[in-house]
N, C-alpha and C positions, 0 to 999 in steps of 0.2 A: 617632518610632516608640515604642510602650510597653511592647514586647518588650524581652530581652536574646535575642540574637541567639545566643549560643555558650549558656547554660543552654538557650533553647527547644531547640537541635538534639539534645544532651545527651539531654533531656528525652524529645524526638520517636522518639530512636534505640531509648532502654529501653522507651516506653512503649508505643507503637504497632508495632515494629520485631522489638526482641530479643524482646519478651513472645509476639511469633504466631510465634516459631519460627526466624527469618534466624539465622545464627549464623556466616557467612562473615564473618571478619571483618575481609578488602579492602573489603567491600563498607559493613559498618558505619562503618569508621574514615572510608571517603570523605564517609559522611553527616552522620559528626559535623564534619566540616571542610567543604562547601560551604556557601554560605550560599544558603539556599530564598529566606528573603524578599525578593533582589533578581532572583530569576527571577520574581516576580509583580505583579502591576500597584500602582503605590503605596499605594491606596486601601485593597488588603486583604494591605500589608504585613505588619499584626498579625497577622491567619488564616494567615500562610504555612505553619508548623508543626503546624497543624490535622490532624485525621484524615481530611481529606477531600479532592478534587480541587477547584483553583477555577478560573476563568475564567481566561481571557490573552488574549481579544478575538477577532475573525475566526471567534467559533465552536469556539473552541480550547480545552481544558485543562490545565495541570499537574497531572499523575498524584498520588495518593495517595500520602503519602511508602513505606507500608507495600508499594504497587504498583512503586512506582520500586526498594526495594530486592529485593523477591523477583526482579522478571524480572533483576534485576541478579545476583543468586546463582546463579541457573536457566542461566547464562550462563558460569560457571565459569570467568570474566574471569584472566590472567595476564598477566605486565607485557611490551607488547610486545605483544600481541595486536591483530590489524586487526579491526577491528569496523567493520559499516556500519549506522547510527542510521535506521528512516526515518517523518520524522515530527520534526522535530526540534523545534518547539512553541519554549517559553520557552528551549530548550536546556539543562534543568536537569539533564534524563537522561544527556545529552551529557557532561554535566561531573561528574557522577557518575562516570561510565565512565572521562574523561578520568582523573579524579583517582586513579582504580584502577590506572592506567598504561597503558589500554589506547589504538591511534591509533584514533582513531576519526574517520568517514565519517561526516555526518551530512549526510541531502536533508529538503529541507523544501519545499512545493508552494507555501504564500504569501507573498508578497514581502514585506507589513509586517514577517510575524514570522522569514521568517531576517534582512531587514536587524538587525531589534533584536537575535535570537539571536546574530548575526556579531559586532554592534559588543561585547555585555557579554561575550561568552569572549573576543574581544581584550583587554579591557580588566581581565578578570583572570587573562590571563596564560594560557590555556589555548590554548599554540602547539602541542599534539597533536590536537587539533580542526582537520578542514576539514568548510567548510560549502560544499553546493549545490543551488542552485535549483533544482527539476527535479520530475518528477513521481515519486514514493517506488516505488511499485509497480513500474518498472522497473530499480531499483537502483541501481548505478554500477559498468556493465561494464566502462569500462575502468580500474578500481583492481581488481578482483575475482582471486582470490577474497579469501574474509572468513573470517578463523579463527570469526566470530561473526556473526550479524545478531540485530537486535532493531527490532520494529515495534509502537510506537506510537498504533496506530490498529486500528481494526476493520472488517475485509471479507469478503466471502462466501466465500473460499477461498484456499487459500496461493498465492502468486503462482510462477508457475512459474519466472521469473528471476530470481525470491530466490532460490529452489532451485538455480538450476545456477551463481552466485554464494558457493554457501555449498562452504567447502574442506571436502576428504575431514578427518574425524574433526573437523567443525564443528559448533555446537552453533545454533538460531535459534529466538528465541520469539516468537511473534504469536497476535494475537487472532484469532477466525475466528467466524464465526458468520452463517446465514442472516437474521437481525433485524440492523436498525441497532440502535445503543445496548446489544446483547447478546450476547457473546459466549462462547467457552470458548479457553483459556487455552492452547495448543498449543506443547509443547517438541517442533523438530525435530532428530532427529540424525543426520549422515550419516557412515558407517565401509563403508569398501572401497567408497562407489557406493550401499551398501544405504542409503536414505532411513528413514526410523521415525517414527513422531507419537504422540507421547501427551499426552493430555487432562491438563492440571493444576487445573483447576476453571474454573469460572464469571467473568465479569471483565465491565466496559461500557465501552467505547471508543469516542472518535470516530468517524466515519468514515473508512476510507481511500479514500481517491479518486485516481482513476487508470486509466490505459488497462484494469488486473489488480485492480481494484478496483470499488466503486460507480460 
């Protein structure tokens, strides 16, 4: 590798990170301590701290670090918090979260990448992570509700059993948008029942795919 590993994230946090405005700083400290480049495929170990999203195979990508930590802020994460992940990819989001203190729920729809996501959060130690198989868009009704959800992916509308998954005075943010590959950025918040949406900007996500999805 021709990285330093703890300078790149350092680096990745001030530059890409603190500079556009993130300023929680559960949210920073966890980024300066996981390590991106073994969430990414070997070959573009070097790029992991890059400004940009890369590949993780199956069609997949790891999020933009600057991406991973805003919906991470938007989320208003506190230690002890159920969160459900969906979408779990290289699992890098996962352990972001994990490492904020939050248990986190994470479904992930293809087999390759939750077995590999499963085996690298065992293998460092991230026993407040459960991974499952399953299709995102449905949830995971019976852990529900979620102090939090966050999804990972992009589809044509918020999925109704996120919604009635997410606990009273819960916070969920997902992509949404009628274009694959183009989305907007939608903080949900529910207090007393009452439901709210607001637009946080522009974003491009995978697809989510699912019974409530593509």
């Amino acid at each position: 590798m021709r990285i330093d590993p703890k300078f790149s994230r350092t680096k990745m946090v001030e530059e890409q990170i603190v500079a556009r405005g993130v300023v929680d700083q559960n949210v920073l400290s966890a980024m300066r301590k996981v390590q991106r480049h073994l969430f990414v495929q070997g070959a573009l170990a070097d790029r992991a701290y890059a400004d940009s999203a890369l590949p993780i195979g199956e069609g997949q990508t790891i999020s933009q670090p600057f991406i991973v930590a805003y919906m991470s802020e938007l989320l208003q994460i506190q230690s002890g918090h159920k969160v459900l992940e969906i979408g779990t990819g290289s699992g890098y989001q996962a352990a972001v979260l994990g490492e904020m203190g939050a248990e986190v729920y994470s479904v992930e729809r293809i087999r390759k990448l939750f077995i590999a996501a499963r085996t690298l959060l065992f293998d460092l130690r991230f026993f407040n992570i459960r991974l499952k198989l399953d299709d995102g868009t449905m949830g995971w009704p019976d852990e529900a509700p979620f102090d939090r959800i966050i999804v990972t992916a992009g589809g044509p509308e918020i999925p109704q059993y996120l919604i009635d998954q997410l606990a009273d005075h819960g916070r969920m943010v997902i992509p949404v948008g009628n274009e694959k590959r183009r989305q907007q950025l939608i903080l949900v918040t529910k207090e007393d029942g009452k439901v709210t949406e607001t637009d946080m900007g522009g974003c491009a996500f995978v697809d989510l795919v699912g019974k409530q999805g593509w």
